[in-house]
mmCIF file of the N, C-alpha and C atoms, coordinates in Angstrom:
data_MODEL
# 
_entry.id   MODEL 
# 
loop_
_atom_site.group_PDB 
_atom_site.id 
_atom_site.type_symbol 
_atom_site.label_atom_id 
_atom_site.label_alt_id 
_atom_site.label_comp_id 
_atom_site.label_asym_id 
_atom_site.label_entity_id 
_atom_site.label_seq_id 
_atom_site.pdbx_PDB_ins_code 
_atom_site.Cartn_x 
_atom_site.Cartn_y 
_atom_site.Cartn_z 
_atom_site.occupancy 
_atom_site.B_iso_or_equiv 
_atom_site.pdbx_formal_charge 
_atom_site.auth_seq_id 
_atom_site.auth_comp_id 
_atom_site.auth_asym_id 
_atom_site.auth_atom_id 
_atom_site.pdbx_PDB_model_num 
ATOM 1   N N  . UNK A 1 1  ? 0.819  -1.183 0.000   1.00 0.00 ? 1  UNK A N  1 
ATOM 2   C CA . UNK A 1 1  ? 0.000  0.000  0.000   1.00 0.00 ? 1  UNK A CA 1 
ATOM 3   C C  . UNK A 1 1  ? 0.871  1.259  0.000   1.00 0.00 ? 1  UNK A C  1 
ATOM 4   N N  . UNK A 1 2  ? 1.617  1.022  0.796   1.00 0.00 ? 2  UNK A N  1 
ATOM 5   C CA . UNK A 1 2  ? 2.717  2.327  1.006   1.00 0.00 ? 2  UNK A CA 1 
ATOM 6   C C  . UNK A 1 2  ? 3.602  2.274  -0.225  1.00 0.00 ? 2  UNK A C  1 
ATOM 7   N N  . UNK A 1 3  ? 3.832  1.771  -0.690  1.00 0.00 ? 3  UNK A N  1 
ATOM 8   C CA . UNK A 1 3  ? 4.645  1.587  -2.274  1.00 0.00 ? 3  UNK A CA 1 
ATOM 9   C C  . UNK A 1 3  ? 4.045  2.455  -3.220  1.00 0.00 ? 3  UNK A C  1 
ATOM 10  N N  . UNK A 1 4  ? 2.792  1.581  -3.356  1.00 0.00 ? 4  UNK A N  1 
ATOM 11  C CA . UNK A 1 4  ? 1.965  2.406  -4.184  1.00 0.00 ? 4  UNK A CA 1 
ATOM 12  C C  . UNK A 1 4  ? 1.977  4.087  -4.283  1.00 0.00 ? 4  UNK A C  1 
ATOM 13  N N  . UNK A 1 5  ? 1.551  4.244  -3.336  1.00 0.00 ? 5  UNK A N  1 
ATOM 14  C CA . UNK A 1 5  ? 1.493  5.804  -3.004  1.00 0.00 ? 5  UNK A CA 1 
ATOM 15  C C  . UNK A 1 5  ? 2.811  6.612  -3.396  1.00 0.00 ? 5  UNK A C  1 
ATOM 16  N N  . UNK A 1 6  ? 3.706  5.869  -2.690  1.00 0.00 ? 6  UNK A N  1 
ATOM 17  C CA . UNK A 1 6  ? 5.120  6.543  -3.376  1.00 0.00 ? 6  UNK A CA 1 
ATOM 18  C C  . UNK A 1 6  ? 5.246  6.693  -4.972  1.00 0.00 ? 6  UNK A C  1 
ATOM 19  N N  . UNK A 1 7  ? 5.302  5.445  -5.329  1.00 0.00 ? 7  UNK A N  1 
ATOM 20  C CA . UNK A 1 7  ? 4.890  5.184  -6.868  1.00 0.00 ? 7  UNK A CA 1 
ATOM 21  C C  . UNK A 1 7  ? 4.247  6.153  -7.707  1.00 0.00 ? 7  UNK A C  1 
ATOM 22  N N  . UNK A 1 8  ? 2.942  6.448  -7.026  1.00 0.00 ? 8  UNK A N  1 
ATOM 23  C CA . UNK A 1 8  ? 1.973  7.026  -8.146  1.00 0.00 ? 8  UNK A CA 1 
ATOM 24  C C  . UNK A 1 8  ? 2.722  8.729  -7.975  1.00 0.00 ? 8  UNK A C  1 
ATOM 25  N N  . UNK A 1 9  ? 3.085  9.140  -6.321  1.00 0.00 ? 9  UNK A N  1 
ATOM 26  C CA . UNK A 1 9  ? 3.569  10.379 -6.171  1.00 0.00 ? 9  UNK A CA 1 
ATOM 27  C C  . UNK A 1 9  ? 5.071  10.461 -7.240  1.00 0.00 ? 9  UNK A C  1 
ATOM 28  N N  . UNK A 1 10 ? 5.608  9.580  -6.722  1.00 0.00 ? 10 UNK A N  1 
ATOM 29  C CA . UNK A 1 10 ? 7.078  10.299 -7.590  1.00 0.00 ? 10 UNK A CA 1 
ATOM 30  C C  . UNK A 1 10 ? 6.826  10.074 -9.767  1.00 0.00 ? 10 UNK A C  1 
ATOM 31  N N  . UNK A 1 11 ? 5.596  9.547  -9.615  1.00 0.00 ? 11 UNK A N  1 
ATOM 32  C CA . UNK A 1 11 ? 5.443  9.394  -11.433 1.00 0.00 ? 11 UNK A CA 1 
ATOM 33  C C  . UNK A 1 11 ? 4.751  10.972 -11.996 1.00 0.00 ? 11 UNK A C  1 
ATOM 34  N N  . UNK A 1 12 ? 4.092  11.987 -10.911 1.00 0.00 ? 12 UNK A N  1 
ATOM 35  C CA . UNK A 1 12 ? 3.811  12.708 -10.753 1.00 0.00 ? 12 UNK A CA 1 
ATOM 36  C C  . UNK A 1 12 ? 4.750  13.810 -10.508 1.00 0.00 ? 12 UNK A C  1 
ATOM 37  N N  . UNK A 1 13 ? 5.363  13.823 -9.469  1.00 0.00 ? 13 UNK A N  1 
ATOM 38  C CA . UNK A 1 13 ? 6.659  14.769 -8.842  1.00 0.00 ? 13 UNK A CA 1 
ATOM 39  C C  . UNK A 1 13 ? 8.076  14.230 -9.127  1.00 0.00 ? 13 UNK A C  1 
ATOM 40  N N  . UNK A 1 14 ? 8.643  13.697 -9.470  1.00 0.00 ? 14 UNK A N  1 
ATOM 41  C CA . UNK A 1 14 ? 10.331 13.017 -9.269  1.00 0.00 ? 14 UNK A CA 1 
ATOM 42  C C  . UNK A 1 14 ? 10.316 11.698 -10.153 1.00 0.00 ? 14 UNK A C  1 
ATOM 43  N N  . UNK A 1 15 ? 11.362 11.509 -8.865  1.00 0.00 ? 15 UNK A N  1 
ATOM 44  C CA . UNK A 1 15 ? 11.759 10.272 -8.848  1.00 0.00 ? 15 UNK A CA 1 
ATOM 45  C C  . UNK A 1 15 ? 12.672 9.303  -7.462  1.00 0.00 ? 15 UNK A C  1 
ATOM 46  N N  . UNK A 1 16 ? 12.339 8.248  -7.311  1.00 0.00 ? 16 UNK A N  1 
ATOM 47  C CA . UNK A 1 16 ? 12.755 7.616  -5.821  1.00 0.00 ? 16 UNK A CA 1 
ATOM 48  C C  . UNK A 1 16 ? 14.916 7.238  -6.511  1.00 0.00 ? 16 UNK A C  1 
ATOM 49  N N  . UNK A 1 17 ? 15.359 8.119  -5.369  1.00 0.00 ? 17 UNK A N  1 
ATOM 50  C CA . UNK A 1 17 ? 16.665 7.800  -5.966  1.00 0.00 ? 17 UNK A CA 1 
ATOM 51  C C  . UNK A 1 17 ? 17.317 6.586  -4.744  1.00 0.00 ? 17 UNK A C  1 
ATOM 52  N N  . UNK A 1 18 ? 16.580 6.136  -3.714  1.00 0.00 ? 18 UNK A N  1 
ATOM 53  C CA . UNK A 1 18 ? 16.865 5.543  -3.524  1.00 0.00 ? 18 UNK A CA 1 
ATOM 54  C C  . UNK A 1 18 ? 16.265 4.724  -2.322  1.00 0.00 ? 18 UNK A C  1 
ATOM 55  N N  . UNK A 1 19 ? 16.102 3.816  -1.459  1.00 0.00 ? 19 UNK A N  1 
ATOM 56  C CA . UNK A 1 19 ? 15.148 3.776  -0.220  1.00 0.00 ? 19 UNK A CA 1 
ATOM 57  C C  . UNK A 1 19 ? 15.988 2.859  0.782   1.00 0.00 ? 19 UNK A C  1 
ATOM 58  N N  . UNK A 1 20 ? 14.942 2.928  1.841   1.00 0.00 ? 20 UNK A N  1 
ATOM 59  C CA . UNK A 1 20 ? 15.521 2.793  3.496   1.00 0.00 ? 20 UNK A CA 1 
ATOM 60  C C  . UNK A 1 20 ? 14.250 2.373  3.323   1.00 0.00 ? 20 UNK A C  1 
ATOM 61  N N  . UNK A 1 21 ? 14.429 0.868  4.904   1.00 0.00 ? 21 UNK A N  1 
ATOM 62  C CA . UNK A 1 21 ? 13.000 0.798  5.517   1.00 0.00 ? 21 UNK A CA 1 
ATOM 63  C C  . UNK A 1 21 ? 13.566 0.888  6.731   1.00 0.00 ? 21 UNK A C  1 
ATOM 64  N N  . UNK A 1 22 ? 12.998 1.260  7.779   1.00 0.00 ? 22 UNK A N  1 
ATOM 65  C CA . UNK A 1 22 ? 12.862 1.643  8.878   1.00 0.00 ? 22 UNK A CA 1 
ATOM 66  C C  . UNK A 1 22 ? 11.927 0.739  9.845   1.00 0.00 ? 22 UNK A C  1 
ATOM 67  N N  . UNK A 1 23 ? 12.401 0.072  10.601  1.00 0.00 ? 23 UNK A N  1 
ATOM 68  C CA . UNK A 1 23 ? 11.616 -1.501 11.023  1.00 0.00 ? 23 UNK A CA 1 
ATOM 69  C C  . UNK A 1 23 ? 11.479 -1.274 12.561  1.00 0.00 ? 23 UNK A C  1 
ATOM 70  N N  . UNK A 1 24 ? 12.193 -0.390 13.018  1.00 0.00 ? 24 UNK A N  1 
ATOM 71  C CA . UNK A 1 24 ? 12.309 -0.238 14.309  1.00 0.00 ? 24 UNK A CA 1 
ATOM 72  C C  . UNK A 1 24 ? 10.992 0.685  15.107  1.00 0.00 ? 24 UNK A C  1 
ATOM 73  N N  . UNK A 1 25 ? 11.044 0.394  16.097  1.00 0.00 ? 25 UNK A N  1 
ATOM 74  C CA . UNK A 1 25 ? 9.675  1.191  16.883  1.00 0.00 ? 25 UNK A CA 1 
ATOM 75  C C  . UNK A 1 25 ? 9.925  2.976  16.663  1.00 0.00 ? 25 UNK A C  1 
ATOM 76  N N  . UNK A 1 26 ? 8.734  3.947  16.220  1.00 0.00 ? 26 UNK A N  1 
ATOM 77  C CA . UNK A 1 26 ? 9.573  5.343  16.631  1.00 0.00 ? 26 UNK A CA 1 
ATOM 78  C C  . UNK A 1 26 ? 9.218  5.556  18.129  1.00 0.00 ? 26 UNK A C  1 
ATOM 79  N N  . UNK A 1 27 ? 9.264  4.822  19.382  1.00 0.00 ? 27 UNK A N  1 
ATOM 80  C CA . UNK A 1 27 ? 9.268  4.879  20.637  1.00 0.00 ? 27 UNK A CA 1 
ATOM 81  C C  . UNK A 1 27 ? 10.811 4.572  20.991  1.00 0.00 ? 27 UNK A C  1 
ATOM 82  N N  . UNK A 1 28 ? 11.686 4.159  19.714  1.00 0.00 ? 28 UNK A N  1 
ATOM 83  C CA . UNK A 1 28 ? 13.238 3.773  20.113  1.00 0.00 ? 28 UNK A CA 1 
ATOM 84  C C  . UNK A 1 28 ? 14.261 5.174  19.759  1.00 0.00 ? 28 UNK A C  1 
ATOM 85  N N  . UNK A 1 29 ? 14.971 5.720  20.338  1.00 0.00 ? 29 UNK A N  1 
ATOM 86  C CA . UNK A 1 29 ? 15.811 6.769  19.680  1.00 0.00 ? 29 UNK A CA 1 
ATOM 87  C C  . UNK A 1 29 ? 16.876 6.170  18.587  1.00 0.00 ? 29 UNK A C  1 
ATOM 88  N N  . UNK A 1 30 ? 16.780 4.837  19.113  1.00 0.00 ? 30 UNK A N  1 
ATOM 89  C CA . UNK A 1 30 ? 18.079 4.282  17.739  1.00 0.00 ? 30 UNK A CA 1 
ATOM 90  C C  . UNK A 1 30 ? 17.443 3.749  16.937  1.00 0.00 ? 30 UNK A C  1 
ATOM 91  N N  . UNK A 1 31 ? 17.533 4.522  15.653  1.00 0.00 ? 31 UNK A N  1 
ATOM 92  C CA . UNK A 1 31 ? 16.748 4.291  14.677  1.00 0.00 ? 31 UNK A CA 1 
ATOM 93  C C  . UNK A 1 31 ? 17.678 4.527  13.125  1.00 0.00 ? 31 UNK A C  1 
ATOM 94  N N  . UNK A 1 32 ? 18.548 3.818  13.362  1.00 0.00 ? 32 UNK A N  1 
ATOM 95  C CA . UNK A 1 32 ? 19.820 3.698  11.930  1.00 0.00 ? 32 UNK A CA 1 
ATOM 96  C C  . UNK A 1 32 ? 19.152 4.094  10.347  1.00 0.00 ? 32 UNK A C  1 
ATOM 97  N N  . UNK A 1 33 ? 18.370 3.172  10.631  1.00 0.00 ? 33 UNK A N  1 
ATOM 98  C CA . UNK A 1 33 ? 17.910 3.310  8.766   1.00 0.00 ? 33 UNK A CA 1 
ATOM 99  C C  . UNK A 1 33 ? 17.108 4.567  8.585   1.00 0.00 ? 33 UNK A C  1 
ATOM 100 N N  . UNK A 1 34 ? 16.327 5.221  9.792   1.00 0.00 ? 34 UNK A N  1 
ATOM 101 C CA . UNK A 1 34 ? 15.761 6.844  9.899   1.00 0.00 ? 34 UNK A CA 1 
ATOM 102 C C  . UNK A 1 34 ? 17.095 7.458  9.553   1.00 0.00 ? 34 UNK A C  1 
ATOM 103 N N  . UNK A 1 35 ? 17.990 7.422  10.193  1.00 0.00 ? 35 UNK A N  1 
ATOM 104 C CA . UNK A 1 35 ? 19.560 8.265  10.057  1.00 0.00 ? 35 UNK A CA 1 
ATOM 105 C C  . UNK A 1 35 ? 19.775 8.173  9.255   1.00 0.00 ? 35 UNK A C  1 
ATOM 106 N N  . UNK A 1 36 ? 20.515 6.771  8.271   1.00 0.00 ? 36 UNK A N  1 
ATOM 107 C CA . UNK A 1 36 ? 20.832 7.065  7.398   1.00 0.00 ? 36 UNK A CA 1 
ATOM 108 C C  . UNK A 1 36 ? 20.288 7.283  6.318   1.00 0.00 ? 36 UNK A C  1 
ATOM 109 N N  . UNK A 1 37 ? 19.183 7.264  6.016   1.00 0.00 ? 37 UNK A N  1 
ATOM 110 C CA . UNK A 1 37 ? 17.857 8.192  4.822   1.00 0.00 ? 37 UNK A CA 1 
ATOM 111 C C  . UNK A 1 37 ? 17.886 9.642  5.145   1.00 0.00 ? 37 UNK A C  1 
ATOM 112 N N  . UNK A 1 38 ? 17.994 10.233 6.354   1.00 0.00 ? 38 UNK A N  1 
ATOM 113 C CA . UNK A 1 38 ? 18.160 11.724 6.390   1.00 0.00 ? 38 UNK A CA 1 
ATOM 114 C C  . UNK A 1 38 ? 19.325 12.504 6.451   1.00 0.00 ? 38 UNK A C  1 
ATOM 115 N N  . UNK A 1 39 ? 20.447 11.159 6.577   1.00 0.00 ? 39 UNK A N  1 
ATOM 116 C CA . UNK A 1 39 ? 22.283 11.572 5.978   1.00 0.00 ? 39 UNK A CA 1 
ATOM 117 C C  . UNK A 1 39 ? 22.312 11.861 4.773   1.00 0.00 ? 39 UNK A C  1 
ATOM 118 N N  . UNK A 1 40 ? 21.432 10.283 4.218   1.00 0.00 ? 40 UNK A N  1 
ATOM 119 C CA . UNK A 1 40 ? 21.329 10.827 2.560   1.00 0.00 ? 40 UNK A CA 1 
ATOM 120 C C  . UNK A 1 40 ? 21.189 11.518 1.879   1.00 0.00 ? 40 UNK A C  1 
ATOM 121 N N  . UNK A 1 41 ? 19.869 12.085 2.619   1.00 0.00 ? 41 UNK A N  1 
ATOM 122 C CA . UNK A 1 41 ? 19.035 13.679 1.715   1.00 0.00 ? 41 UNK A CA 1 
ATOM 123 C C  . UNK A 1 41 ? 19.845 14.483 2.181   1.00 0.00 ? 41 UNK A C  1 
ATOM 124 N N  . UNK A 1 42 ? 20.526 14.635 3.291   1.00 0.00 ? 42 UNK A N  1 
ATOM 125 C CA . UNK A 1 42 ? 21.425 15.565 3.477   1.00 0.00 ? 42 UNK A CA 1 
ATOM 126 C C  . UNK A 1 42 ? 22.775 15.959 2.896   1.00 0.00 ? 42 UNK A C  1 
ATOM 127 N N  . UNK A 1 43 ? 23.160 14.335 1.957   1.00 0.00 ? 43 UNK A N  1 
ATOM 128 C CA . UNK A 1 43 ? 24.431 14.698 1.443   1.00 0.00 ? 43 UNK A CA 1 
ATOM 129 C C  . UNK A 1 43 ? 23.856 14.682 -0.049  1.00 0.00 ? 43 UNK A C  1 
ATOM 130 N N  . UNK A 1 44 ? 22.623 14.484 -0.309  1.00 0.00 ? 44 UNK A N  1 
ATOM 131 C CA . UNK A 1 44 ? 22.429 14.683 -1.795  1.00 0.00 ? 44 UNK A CA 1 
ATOM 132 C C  . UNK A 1 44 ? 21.807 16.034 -2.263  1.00 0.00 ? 44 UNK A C  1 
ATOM 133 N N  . UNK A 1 45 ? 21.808 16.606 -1.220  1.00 0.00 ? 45 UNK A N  1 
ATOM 134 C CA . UNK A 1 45 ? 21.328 18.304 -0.889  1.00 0.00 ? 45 UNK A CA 1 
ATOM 135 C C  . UNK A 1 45 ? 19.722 17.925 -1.600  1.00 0.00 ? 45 UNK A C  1 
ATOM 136 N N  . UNK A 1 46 ? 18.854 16.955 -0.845  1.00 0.00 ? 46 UNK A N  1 
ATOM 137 C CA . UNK A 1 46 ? 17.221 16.780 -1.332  1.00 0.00 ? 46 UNK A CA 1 
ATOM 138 C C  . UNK A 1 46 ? 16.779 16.965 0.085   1.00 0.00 ? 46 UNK A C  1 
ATOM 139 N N  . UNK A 1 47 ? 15.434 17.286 0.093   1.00 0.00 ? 47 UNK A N  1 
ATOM 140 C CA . UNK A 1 47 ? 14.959 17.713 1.010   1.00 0.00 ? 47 UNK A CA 1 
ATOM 141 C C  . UNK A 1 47 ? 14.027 16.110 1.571   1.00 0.00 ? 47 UNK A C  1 
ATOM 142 N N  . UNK A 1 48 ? 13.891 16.638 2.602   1.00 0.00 ? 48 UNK A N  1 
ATOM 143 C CA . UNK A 1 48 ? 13.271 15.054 3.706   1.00 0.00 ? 48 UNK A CA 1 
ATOM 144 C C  . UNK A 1 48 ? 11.959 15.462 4.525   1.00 0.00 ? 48 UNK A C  1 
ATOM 145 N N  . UNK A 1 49 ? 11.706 14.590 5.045   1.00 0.00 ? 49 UNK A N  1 
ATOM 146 C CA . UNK A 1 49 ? 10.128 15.166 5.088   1.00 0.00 ? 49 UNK A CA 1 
ATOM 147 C C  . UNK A 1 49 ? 10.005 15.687 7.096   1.00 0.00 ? 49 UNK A C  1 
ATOM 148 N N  . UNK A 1 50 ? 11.180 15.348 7.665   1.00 0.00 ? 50 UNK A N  1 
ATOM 149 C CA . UNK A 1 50 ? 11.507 15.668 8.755   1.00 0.00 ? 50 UNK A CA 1 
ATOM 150 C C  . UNK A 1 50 ? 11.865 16.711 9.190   1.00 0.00 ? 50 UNK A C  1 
ATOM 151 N N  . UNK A 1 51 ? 12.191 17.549 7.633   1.00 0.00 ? 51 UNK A N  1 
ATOM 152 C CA . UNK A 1 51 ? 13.170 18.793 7.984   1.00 0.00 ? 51 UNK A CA 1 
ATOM 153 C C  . UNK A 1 51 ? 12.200 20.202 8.809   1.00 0.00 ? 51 UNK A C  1 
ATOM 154 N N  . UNK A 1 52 ? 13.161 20.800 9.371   1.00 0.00 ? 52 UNK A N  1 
ATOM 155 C CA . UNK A 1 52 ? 11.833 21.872 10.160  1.00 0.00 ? 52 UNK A CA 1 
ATOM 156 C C  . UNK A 1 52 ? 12.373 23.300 9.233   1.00 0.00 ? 52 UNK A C  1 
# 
């Protein structure tokens, strides 16, 4: 379901340059694959959906 949505959005807006899943609780602060998806956008100068 969540694929999809990405899918139909980036055929619309972009394109997915690359993905992370994130498996861990967000009740955990260690959350690696959150990090390194927002290292990413950070070193590919793209914006993330976390950013304030």
């Amino acid at each position: 379901m969540f694929e999809q949505a990405v899918e139909q959005f980036t055929y619309l807006k972009g394109e997915v340059l690359t993905t992370f899943t994130d498996i861990e609780s967000s009740k955990k602060n260690e959350r690696p694959q959150l990090q390194a998806a927002i290292t990413y956008c950070k070193v590919q100068g793209q914006p993330y959906p976390l950013q304030s």
